[in-house]
Kinemage of the C-alpha trace (Angstrom):
@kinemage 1
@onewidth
@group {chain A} dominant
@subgroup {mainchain}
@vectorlist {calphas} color= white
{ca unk a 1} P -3.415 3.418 -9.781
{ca unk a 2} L -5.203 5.343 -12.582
{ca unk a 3} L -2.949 3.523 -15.231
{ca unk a 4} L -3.590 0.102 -13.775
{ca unk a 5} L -7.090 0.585 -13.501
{ca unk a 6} L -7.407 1.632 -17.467
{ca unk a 7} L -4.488 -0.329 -18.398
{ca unk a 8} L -6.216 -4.034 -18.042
{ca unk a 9} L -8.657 -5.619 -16.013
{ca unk a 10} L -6.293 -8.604 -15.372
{ca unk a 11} L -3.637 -6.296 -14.556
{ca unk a 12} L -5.710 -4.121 -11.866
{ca unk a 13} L -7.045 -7.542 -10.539
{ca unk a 14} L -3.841 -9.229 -9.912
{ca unk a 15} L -1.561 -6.431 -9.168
{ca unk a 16} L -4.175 -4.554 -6.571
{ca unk a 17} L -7.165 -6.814 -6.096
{ca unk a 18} L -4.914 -9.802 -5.609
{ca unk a 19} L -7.278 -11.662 -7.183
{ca unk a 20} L -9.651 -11.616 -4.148
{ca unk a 21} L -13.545 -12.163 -5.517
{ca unk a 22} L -16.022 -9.251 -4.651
{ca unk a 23} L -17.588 -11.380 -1.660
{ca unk a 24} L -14.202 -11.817 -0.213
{ca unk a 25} L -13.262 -8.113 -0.073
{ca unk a 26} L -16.600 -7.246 1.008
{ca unk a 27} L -16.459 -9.675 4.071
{ca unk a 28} L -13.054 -8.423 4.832
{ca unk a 29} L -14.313 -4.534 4.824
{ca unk a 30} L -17.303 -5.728 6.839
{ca unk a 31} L -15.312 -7.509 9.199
{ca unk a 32} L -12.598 -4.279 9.490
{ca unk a 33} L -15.694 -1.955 10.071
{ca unk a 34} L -16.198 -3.874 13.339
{ca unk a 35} L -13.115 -4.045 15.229
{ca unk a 36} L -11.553 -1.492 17.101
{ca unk a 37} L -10.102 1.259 16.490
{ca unk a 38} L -11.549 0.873 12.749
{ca unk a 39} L -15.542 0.665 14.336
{ca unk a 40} L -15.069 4.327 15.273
{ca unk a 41} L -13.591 5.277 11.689
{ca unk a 42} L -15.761 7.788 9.809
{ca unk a 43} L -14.147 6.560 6.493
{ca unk a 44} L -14.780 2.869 6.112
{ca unk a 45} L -18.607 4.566 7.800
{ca unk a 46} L -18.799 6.589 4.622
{ca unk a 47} L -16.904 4.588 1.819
{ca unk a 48} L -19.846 1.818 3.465
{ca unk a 49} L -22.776 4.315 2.715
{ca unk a 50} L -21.552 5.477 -0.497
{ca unk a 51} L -19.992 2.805 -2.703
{ca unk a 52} L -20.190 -1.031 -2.259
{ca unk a 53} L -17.392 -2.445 -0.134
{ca unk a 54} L -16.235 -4.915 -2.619
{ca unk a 55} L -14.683 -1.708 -4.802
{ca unk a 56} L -12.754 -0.239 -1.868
{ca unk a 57} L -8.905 -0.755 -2.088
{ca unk a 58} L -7.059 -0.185 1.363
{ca unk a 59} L -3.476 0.936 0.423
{ca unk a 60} L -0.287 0.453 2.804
{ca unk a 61} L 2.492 2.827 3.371
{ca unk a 62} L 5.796 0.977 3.944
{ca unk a 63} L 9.248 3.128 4.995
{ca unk a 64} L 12.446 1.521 4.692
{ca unk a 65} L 15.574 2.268 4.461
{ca unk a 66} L 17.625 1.155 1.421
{ca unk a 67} L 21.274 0.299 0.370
{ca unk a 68} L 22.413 0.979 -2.678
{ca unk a 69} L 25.369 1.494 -4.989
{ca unk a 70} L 28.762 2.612 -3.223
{ca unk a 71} L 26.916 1.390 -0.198
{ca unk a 72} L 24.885 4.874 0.169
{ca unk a 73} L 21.611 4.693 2.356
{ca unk a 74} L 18.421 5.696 0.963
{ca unk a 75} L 15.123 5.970 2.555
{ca unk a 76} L 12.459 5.071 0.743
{ca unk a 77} L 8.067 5.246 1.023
{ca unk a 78} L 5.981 2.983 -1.383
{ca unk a 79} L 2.594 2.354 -1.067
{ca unk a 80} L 0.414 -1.004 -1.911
{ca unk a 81} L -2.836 -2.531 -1.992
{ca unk a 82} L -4.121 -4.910 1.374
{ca unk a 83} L -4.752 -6.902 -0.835
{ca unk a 84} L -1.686 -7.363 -3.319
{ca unk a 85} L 0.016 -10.313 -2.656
{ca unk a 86} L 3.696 -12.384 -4.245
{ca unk a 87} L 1.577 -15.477 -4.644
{ca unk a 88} L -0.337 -16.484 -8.280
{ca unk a 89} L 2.263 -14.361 -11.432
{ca unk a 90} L 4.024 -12.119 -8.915
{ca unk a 91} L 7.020 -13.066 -8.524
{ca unk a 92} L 8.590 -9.724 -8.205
{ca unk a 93} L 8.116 -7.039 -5.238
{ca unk a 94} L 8.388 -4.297 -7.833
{ca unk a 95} L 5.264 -4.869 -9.246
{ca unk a 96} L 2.870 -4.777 -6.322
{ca unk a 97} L 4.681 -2.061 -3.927
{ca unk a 98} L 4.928 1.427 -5.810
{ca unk a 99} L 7.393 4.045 -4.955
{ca unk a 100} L 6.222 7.493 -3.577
{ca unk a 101} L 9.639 9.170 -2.449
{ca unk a 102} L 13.197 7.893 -2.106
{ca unk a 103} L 15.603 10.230 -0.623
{ca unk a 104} L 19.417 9.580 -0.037
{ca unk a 105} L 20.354 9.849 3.659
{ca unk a 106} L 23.107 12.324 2.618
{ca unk a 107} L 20.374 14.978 2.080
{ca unk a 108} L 19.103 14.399 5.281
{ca unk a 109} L 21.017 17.152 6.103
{ca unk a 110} L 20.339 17.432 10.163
{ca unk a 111} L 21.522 14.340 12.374
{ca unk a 112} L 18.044 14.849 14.079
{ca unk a 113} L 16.244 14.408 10.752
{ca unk a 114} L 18.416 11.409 9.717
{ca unk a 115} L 17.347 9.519 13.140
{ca unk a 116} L 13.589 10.803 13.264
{ca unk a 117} L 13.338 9.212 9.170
{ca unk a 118} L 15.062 5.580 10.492
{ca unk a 119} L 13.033 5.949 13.889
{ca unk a 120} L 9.568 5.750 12.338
């Protein structure tokens, strides 16, 4: 995120903003801070009290698992902004979802480890 952030503005705006105005993303955190179970939240309460809303990013984790070559199984975590989207210039996955850990179901090493990573 740091190297997006310093990289460009257009590239931070597109690629984690999703172009969304600063109304837009403040309405959204506004509306989020209201509904349950994010009312009773003390981090929206103090991200509200200590920044304005329109420069919080909410990030995703995503867990999937992946086939690759010679049909071996990888699981894979990536993370993304709420509000990165494929419409506008992305037209590729790649550049809005950002890898944290891929790891090869061979390593997996325990059958109870293997079926607790694909269970979640």
């Amino acid at each position: 995120m740091h190297a997006l952030a310093h990289s460009s503005e257009f590239a931070f705006n597109t690629l984690i903003l999703g172009n969304t105005d600063s109304e837009t993303r403040s309405a959204f955190w506004e509306h989020v801070s209201k509904q349950k179970p994010w009312s009773n939240q003390p981090c929206i309460h103090a991200a509200h009290a200590s920044c304005t809303l329109d420069k919080l990013v909410g990030c995703s984790i995503h867990g999937d698992g992946t086939q690759m070559y010679r049909e071996d199984e990888f699981f894979c975590w990536s993370w993304s902004s709420i509000f990165a989207s494929m419409s506008g210039i992305c037209k590729d996955v790649l550049l809005i979802k950002y890898p944290i850990a891929v790891i090869p179901e061979r390593q997996m090493r325990s059958q109870e480890v293997r079926d607790a990573a694909h269970a979640k």
